[in-house]
Each structure stands twice: as C-alpha cells, then as structure tokens.
C-alpha positions as CSV (number, residue, x, y, z in Angstrom):
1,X,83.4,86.9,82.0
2,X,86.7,89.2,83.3
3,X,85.8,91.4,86.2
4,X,88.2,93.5,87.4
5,X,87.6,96.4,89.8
6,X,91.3,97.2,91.4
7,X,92.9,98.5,88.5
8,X,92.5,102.0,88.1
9,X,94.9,102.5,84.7
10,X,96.2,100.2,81.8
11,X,92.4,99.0,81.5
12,X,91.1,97.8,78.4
13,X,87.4,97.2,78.1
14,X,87.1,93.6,77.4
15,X,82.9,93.1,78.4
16,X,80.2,93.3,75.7
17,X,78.5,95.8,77.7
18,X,81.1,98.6,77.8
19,X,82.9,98.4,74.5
20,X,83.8,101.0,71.8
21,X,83.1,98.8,68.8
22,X,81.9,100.2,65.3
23,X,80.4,97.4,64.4
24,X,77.6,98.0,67.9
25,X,76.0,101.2,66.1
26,X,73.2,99.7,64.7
27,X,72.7,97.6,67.2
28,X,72.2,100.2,69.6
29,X,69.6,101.9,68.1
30,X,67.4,99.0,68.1
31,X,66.8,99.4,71.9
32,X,64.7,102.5,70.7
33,X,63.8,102.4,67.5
34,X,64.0,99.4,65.9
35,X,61.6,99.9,62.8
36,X,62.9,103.3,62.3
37,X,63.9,103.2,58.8
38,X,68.4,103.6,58.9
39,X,69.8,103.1,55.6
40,X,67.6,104.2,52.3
41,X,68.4,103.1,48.7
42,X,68.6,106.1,46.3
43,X,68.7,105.6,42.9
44,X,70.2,102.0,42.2
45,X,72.0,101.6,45.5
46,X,70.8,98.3,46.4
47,X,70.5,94.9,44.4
48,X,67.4,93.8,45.9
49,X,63.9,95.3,46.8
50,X,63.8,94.3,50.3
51,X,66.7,97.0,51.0
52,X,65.4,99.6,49.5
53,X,64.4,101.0,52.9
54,X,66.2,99.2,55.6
55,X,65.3,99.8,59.5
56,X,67.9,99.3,62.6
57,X,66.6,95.9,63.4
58,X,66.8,94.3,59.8
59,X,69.9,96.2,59.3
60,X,71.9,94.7,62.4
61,X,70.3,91.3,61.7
62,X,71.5,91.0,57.8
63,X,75.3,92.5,59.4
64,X,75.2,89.6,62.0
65,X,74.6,87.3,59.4
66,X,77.5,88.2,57.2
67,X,79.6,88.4,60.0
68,X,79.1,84.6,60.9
69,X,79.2,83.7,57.5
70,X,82.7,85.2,57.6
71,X,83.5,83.5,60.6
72,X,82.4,80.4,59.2
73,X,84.9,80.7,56.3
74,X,87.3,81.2,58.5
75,X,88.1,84.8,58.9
76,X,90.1,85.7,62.0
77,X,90.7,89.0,64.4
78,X,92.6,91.5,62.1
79,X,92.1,89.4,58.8
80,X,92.0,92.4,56.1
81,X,88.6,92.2,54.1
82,X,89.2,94.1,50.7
83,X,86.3,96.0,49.5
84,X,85.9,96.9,45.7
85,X,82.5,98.6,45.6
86,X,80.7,101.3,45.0
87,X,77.9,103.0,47.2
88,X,75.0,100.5,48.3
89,X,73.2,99.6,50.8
90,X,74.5,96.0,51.1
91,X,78.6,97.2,50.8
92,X,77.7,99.4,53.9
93,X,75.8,96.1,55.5
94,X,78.1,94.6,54.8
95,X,81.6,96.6,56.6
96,X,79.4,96.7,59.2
97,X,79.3,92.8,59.1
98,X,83.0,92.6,59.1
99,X,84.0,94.6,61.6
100,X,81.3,92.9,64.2
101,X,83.6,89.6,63.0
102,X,86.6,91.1,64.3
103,X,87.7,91.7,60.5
104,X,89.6,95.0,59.5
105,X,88.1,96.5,56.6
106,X,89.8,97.6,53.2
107,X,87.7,100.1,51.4
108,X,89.6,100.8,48.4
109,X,88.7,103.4,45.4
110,X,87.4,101.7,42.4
111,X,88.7,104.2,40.4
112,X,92.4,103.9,41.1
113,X,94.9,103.5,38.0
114,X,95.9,99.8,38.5
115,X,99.5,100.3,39.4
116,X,97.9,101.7,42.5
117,X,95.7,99.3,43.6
118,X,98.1,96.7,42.5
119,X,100.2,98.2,45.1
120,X,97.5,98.4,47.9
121,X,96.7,94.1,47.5
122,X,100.2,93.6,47.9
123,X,100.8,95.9,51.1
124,X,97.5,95.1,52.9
125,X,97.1,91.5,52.2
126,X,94.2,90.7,51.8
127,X,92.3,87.7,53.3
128,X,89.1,88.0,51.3
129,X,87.3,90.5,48.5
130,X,84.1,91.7,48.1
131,X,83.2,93.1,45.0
132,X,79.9,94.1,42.9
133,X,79.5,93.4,39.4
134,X,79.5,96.8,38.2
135,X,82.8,97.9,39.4
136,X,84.5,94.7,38.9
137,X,85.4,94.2,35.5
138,X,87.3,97.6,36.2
139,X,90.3,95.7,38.1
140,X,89.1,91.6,37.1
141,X,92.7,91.7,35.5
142,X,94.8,92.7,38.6
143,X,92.7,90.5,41.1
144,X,93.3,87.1,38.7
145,X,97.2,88.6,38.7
146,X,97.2,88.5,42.5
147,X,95.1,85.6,42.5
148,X,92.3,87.1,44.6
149,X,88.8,86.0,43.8
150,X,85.8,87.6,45.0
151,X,84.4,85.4,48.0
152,X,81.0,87.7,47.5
153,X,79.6,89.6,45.1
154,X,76.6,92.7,45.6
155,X,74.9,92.1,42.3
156,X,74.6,95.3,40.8
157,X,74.9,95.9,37.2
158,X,74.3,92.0,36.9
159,X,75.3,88.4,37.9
160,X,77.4,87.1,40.5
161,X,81.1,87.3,39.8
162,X,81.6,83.6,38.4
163,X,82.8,81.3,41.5
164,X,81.7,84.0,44.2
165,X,78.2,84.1,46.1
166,X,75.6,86.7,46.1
167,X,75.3,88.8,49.4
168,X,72.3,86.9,50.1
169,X,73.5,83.9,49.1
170,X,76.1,84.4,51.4
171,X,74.4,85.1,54.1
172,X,71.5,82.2,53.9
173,X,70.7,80.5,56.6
174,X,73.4,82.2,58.9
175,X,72.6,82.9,62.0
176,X,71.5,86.8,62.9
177,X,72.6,87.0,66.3
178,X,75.6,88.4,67.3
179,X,78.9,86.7,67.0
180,X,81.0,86.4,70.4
181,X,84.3,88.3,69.4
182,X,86.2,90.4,72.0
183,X,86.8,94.2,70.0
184,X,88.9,96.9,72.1
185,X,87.9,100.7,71.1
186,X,91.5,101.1,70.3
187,X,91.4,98.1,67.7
188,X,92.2,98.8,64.2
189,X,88.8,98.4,62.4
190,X,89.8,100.1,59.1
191,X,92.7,100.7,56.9
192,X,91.9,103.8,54.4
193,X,94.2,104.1,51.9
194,X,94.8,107.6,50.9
195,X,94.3,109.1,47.6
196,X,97.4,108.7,46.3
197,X,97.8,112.4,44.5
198,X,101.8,112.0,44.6
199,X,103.9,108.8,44.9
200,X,102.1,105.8,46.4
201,X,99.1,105.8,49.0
202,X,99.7,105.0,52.6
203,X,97.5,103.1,54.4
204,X,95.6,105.0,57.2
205,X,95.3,102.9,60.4
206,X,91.5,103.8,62.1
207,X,90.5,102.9,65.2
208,X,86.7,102.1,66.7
209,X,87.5,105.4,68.9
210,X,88.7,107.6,65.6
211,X,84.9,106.3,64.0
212,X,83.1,107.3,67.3
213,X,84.4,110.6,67.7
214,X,84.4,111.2,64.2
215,X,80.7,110.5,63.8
216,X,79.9,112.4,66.9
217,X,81.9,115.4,65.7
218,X,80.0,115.6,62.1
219,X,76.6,115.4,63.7
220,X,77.0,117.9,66.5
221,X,77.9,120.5,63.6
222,X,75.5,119.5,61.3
223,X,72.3,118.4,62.7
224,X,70.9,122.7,62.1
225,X,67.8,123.7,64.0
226,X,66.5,120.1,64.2
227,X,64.4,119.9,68.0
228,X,65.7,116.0,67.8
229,X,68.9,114.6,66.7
230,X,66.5,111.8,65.6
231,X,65.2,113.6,63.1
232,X,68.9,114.2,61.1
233,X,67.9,112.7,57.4
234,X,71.5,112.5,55.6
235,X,72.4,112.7,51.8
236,X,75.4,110.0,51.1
237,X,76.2,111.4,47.8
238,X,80.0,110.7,47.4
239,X,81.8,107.3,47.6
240,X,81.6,105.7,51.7
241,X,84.7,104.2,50.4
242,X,86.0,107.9,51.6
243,X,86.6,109.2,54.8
244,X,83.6,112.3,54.7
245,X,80.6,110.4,53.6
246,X,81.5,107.4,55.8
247,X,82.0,109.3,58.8
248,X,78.9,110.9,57.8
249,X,76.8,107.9,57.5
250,X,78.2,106.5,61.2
251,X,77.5,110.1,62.5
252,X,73.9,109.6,61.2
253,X,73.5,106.4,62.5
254,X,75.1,107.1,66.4
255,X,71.8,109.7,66.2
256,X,69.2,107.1,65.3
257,X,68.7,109.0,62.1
258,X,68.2,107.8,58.5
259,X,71.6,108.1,56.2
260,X,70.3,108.4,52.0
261,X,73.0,106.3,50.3
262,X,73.1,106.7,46.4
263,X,74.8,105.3,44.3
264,X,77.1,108.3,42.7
265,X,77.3,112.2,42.2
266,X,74.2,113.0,39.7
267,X,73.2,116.7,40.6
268,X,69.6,116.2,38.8
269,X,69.2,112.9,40.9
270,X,70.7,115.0,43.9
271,X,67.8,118.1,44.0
272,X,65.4,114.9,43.5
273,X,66.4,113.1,46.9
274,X,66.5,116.2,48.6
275,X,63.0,116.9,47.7
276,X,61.6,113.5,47.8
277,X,63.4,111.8,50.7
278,X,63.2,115.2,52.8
279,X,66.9,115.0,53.3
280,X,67.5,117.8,56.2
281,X,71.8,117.9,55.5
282,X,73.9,117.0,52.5
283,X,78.3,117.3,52.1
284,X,79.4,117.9,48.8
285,X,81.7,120.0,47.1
286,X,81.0,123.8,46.4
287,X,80.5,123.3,42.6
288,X,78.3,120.5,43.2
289,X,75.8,123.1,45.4
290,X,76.5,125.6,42.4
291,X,74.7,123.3,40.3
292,X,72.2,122.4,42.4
293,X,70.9,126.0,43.2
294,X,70.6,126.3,39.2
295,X,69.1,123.1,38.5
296,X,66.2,124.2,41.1
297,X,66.3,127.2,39.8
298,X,65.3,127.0,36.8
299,X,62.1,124.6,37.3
300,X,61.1,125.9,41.5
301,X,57.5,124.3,41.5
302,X,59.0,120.5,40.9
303,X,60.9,120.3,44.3
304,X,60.3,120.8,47.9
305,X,62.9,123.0,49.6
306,X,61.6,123.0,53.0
307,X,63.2,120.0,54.7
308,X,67.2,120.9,54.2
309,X,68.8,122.5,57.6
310,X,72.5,122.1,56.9
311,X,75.1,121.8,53.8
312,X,78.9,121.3,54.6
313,X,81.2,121.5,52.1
314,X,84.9,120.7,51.1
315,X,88.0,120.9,48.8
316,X,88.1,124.8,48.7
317,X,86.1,128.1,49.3
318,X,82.3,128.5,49.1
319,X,81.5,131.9,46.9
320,X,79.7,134.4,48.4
321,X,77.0,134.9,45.7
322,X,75.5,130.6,45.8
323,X,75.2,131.5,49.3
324,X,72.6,134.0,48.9
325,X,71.0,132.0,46.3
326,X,70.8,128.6,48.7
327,X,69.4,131.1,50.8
328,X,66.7,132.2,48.9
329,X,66.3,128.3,47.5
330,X,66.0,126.8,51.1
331,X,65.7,129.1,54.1
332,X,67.2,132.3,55.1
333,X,68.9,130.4,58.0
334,X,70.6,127.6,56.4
335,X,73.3,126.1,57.9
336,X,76.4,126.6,55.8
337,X,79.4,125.6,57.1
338,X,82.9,124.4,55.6
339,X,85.2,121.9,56.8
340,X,88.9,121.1,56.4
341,X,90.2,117.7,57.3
342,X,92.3,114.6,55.7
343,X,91.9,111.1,55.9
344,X,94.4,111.1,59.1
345,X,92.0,113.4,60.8
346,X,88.8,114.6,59.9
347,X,87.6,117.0,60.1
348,X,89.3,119.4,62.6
349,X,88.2,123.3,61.8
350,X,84.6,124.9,60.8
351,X,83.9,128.2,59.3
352,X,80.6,128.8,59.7
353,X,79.6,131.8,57.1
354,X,76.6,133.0,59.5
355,X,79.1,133.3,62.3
356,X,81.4,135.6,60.6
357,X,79.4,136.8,57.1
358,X,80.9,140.2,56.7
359,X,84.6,138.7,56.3
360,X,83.3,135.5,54.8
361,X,81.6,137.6,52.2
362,X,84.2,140.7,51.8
363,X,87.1,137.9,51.2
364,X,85.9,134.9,49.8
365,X,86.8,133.2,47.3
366,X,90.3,134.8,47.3
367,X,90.9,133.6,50.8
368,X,89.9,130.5,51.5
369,X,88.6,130.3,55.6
370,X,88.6,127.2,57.9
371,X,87.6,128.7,60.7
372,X,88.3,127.8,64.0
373,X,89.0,123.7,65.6
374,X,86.2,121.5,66.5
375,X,85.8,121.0,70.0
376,X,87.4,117.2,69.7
377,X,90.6,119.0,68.2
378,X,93.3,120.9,68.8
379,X,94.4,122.5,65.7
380,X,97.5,125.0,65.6
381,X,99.8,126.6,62.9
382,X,103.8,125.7,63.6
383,X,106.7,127.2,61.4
384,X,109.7,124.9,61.1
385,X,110.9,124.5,64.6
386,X,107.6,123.8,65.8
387,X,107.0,126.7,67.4
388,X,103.2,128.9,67.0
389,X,103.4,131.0,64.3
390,X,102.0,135.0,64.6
391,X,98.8,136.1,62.9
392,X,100.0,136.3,58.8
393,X,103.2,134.1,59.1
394,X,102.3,130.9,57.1
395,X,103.5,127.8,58.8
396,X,102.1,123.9,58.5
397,X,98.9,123.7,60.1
398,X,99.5,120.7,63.1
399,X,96.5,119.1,64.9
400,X,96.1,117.0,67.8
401,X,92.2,114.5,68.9
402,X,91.0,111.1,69.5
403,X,90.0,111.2,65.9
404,X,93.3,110.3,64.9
405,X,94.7,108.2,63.3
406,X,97.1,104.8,64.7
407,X,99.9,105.1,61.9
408,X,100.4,104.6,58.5
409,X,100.4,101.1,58.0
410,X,103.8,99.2,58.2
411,X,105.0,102.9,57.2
412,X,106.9,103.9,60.6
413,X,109.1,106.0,58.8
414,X,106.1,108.0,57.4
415,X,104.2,107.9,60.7
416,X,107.4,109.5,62.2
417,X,107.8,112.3,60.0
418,X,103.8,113.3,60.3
419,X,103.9,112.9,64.2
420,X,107.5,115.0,64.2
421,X,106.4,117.9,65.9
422,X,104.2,115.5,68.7
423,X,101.1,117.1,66.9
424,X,100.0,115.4,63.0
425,X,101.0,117.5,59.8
426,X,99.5,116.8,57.3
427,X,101.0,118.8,55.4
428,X,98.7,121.6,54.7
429,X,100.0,125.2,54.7
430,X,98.0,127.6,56.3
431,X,98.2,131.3,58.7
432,X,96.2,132.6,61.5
433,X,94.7,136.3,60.4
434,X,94.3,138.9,62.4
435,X,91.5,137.6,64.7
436,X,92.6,134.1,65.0
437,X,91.0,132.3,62.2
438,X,92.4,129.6,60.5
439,X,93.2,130.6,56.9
440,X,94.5,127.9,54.3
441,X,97.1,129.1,52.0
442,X,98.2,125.7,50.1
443,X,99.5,122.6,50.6
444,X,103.4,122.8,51.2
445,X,104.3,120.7,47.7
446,X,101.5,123.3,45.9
447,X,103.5,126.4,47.0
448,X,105.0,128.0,43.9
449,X,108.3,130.0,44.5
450,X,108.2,132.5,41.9
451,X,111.3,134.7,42.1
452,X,111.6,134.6,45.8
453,X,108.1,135.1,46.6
454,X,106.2,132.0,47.6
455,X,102.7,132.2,45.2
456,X,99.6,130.3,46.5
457,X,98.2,128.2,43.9
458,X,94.8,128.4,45.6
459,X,94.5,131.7,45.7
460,X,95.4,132.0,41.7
461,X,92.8,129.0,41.0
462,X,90.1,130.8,43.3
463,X,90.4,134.3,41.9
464,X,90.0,132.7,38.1
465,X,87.2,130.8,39.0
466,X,85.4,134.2,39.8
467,X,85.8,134.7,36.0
468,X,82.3,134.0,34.0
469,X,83.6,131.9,31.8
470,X,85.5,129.7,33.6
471,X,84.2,126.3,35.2
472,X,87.3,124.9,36.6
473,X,91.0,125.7,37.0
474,X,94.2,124.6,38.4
475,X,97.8,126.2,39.1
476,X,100.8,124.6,39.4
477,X,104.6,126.0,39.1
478,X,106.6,124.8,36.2
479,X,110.8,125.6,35.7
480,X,111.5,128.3,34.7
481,X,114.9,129.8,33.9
482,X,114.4,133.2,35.1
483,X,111.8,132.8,37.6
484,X,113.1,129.3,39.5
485,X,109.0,128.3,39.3
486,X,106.4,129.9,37.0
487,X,102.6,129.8,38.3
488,X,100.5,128.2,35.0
489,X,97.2,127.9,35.2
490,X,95.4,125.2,33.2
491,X,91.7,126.0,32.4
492,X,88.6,124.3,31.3
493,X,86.1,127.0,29.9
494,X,82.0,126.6,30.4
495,X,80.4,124.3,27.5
496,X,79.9,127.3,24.9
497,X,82.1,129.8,26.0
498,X,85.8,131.0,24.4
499,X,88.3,133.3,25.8
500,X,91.7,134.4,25.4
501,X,94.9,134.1,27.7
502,X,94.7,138.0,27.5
503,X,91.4,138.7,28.3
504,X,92.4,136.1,31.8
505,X,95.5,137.8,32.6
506,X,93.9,141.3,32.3
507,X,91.4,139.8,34.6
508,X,94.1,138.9,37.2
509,X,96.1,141.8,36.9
510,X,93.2,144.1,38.9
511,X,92.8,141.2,41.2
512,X,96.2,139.7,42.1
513,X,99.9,140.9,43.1
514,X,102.3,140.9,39.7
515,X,104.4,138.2,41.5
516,X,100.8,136.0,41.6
517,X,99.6,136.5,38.2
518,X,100.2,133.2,35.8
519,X,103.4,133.2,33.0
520,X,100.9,131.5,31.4
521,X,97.1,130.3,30.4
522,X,96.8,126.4,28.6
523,X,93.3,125.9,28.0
524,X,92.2,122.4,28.8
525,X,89.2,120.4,28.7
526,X,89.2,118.5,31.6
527,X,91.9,118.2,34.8
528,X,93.0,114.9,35.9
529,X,91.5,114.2,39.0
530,X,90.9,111.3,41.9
531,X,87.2,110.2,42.0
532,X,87.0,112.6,45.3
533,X,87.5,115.9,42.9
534,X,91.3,116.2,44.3
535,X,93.1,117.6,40.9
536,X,95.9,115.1,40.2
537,X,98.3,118.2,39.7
538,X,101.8,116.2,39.6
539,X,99.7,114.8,36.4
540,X,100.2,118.2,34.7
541,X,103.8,119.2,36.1
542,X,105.0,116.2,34.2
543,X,103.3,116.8,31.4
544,X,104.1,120.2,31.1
545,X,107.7,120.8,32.7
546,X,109.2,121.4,30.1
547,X,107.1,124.2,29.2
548,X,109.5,127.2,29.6
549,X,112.9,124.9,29.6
C-alpha cells in the first residue's frame, strides 16, 4: 500500500479504492444490488442458459474468472486481446474480464473486407483472440496466415474452434475474486479501430476516463422521465464492437440498470424486446425507427408500448412525419433526441426535437440539426486558420472533453493533424445558424464542388429520401469536364416501386438550388456499406469516375 498525502499535482491514483478502472463497473453495483438482473440475452445472444439473464454479482464473478484465467496464461499490462465476435452476453463478460486483467482490448468488426483486418493484426499485435464460432469462419483464413489461433471460443452457431476452449471451459475452476493489478484512469483500456470508409483504419486509443465520461454522458441524456436512474432498461441492438452501443451498455451499467444485448439488427425481433423486455430507451438509426413504427403499426394489439421513455438516433436527420407517428405509438412525450459524434469523441452535440419542434419540424430532413454540445464537451465551428466561424459560414466542426480520445495508435502523424488546431477535427463540416445551433453540412471529403459552388451531398441524399418511392440514396461528385465535380446520386427504389431519372430530378428541381440538383440518377440496388450503415461512398466514386470523362 502507497500513501501519499504531500503532493498536491502529478498524482496518479494507484489504490484499489480510488481508481478509474472500466473493468470496476460491475463490481460496483454489487454493493447495492447484487441480484439485480445487468446484462439480458435477446434472441441468441448467449451460448448457454445460465446467461440468459445475468445479475451484477454473477456478472463480476464470471469477469474475475476470465481475467485470472488470462493471467494464468500469461497475459501482461497492455497485452492487446483481439476480439472477433459478435453481440453476446459472454463477448461483453468477457472485455470486461480483460480489462480487470490489465489487458487492452481489440474489438474489431467481423465484417471487414480481409485486407482490412489483415491490416489491423499486423498494427495492433495481438497477444491472444477470442472468437465465436459463428463469426469465425468469416476470417479462419487470415488468422491461420498470421498464425493467430483462438485461445477461446463463445460457442455460438456451434463447437469450439478446434484447439481453442469454450468460455466456460476457460474459465473452470478459476478463481472469482478479483485479480490484484494496478489500472490508472488514464490507461489505455481499448483500441477501436475506426471504420475504415477511406484508406486504412486508425486505431483509436481509449482511456478508462474516455469510458466513464462517455457512459455518464449517454445516460444523463437518455434516461427520459424515469423517477430512478435504476430503472434505465437499454436496447443493445447494434454491434458493442462500436463505439454507440458500447458506450451505451457501460452507461447503463454505471446506473445499475439492465442493458438488452441481442444478437443483430432484426426490426421484428426489435418491437418484440421492446414490448417483452420493457426496454425504456433504444439507439438506432432513423430508418431503423421508420420500420419499427410500421411494423407496430400494422398489428397494435400484439405489443406493449408503454414502457419506452427515450430513442436516440444517428447517421443523419430524423423526418418530421415518424416523429409524430412514435408519438402516437409510444407516448406524446417521448424522448427524441439525435446525436453526432465519432469514434474519437462521442458523442458531443444533442438536438432534442421537443426543445426546438417548430424548426426541427419546418427544416428537417433538408437540414440536418445537431444541436447544441453536451455539457462534458466543448464543441465549436473553426474555418481554416482556426478561428470561430459566423452564424452560415461552414467551417470544420472542432471539439474539446475528457471523452477523448489518447491518439491514434503508433499514428503521431495522424494524431497531429486531428489535434492541429489544439481542439480534435474530425473532419466533419458543419455552420452555426442563426440562433447558434449546430448544423452539419458534410463531411469535408463528401463536399462536391460543382462549378464553384460547394454542394452538400447530405442535403441532396436527404431531400430524395423525402421521395415515396425511394428507400435509400447516396451522392457523391464524379469528374466532370465542364463542371470540375458533378453531384450523382445513386438510388435504391422501395421493393415494388419504379421511377424515372425525370420524374427525380423534377422532384428536386422544386426543392433544391440548380447548382444542387444531381447531373445524374443510377438506380442501384443496394449501397456498399460498413456493418454500422456508414455508405462506403469512395466504393462508388471508383466505380463510377469515369462516368462523364
């Protein structure tokens, strides 16, 4: 035991009992409620029937256990634990197991094209893998290439990965008390790779104080008209191997509330747990509530509505019309609110629609609203010089907050270039209207310069999407010989519907400036996209550039 009560700065908080550590959130919650159920198994999300409902106490107890069985195979303090899984129960278990070890994790996207994660084993160097059976024969090739076996395997889908235990396996007759390893709050606990839309990912560096705040932040804005934080029942719908949902589920579990984990995106499966599970706030994307309002719509008497308080949506606007109809669905006061925010730092702004409904509904979709900062951020617009930009000047939108990221790993150019103004850019383009609110315009590579005016491919895609017939759409600029860029947009109809690039660009033409209308239409039937819903656009401008030449 250190004691040390002279120095007053330079401190790091070395003792048990004062620590920011990640891995101490379950734990804590066992002083109060320790048969309070924490992590829930929704359809498929666990490999075994004893964690179908897990509480605090058996939670921490099954994380202690893997963390000595690391230990006992010889993991170290910043060893990189690779994690190739989907959603469950035990993957979350079992991060939380890692990191009480001292390990940094490595949650990586099982969806990535193999160059990618090729890339990612050789930059983070891995010291172990766990994988579950499902997801594994997706990348089996590039792990026997890099000579990485799985040291444990969550056995979904299946077996055991041959020559790799089971979770439980791998945790028998370990200890469940908690390992004696020293953990700083400013430790790296996590690397999160980003999603690698252009050029390679970079790997984001997170500290225990990033996950704390971040957590905190998500609850405080989400937890509705709930009397007791206690009482926040969370729906972990999209991949914890992402920065939203993961935050999420640690910002569910610092209240001592009960996090829904399934085991993908299945909107039927979705309205089910909402009903059934009472969850009282779900994050998704805007389309994703879309189809949940008409799934519930069209057969009212088979769910309960009454327990959901909050939605918070990402990834663009929220139309004004599903927000009446979640409304009606739920409850009149419904907390809708939409965040902003990267894997660097999320999430920094929040536009609450009930706040400010007249412009929310007069302007949305066609402008897409962040809001204002979260209290744990400062969030800005700068032009090129770094100075504050004037209500309507477009500039990059800066932020500074403890839920920031360290670096980009072994990247200090990169790191460098985001941090050049002293605040992070990351590299979103967005303007201040005339009362202050945050309005993003694009990112900076998605700006089309079309004949000397710069066209925002969001607002193009958002004012399509208004269209009846359209489901999904996405604008990028292509050469062009007169124009310098042309805005194209690439659209996938409804199932069952046909249109013509004339009856679209008629559309546009009462709705957008001439400059902003598309050169052209190129129906598609799906876009390329990260498992996240971020379109892959590079994926089309390659494709496609040589469209006009």
């Amino acid at each position: 035991m250190k004691i040390d009560v002279t120095t007053l700065y330079g401190r790091r908080a070395i003792n048990r009992w004062e620590r920011v550590s990640v891995g101490d959130i379950m734990e804590r919650v066992t002083w109060s409620f320790p048969d309070k159920e924490a992590l829930i198994a929704w359809a498929g999300a666990c490999s075994d029937e004893s964690l179908k409902r897990v509480t605090y106490r058996q939670g921490d107890r099954i994380a202690n256990q893997f963390a000595n069985a690391l230990l006992e195979q010889g993991l170290k303090r910043a060893d990189r634990v690779l994690f190739y899984c989907a959603n469950s129960v035990e993957f979350f278990l079992a991060q939380i197991g890692t990191i009480k070890a001292g390990g940094v994790i490595v949650p990586v996207n099982v969806m990535l094209a193999p160059d990618l994660l090729d890339y990612i084993i050789n930059h983070v160097e891995p010291s172990f893998l766990v994988t579950d059976t499902k997801t594994y024969p997706r990348a089996q090739e590039i792990f026997k290439r890099s000579k990485i076996h799985p040291l444990v395997t969550i056995p979904i889908g299946g077996d055991a990965v041959s020559g790799s235990k089971s979770f439980f396996e791998f945790i028998e007759s370990q200890p469940d008390s908690e390992p004696e390893v020293e953990i700083h709050g400013d430790d790296i606990f996590q690397i999160q790779y980003t999603a690698g839309t252009t050029g390679m990912p970079k790997g984001v560096m997170h500290s225990h104080i990033y996950m704390y705040f971040c957590g905190i932040g998500w609850a405080m804005s989400h937890r509705g008209v709930l009397l007791t934080e206690t009482d926040i029942r969370t729906g972990i719908f999209y991949p914890i191997f992402h920065i939203a949902c993961q935050g999420m589920t640690f910002g569910t579990l610092l209240c001592g509330g009960t996090a829904i984990i399934s085991r993908g995106i299945d909107h039927y499966s979705m309205a089910e747990a909402i009903s059934k599970e009472k969850i009282t706030w779900v994050f998704a994307a805007p389309h994703d509530f879309y189809r949940i309002c008409e799934i519930i719509e069209e057969n009212p008497e088979k769910y309960d509505t009454t327990s959901l308080k909050a939605i918070s949506y990402g990834w663009g606007p929220f139309r004004p019309d599903y927000d009446k109809r979640m409304r009606k669905i739920f409850e009149e006061n419904l907390l809708i609110v939409g965040n902003d925010g990267q894997t660097e730092c999320v999430y920094d702004t929040r536009m609450w629609h009930h706040k400010w409904y007249k412009k929310y509904e007069e302007k949305e979709p066609a402008f897409n609203y962040l809001g204002v900062p979260h209290p744990f951020y400062a969030t800005t617009i700068m032009d090129d010089s770094g100075k504050i930009c004037a209500p309507g000047i477009v500039g990059h939108k800066v932020m500074r907050s403890p839920v920031m990221m360290a670096g980009y790993y072994k990247d200090e150019e990169a790191t460098r270039h985001a941090f050049r103004f002293g605040w992070f850019d990351g590299g979103d383009a967005a303007m201040y209207d005339e009362e202050g609110l945050i309005i993003m315009v694009d990112r900076y590579k998605d700006i089309i310069k079309c004949g000397g005016a710069n066209v925002s491919s969001i607002r193009v895609e958002q004012i399509l999407k208004l269209h009846p017939k359209v489901e999904n759409v996405a604008v990028v600029g292509l050469p062009h010989p007169k124009w310098e860029e042309a805005p194209v947009a690439f659209v996938v109809l409804k199932e069952g519907e046909n249109t013509t690039e004339k009856e679209l660009l008629s559309f546009c033409r009462y709705r957008l400036a001439f400059y902003e209308i598309p050169k052209a239409i190129i129906f598609i039937e799906s876009l390329p996209q990260t498992v996240g819903g971020k379109i892959q656009k590079y994926k089309l401008k390659e494709e496609y550039k040589n469209l006009f030449i």
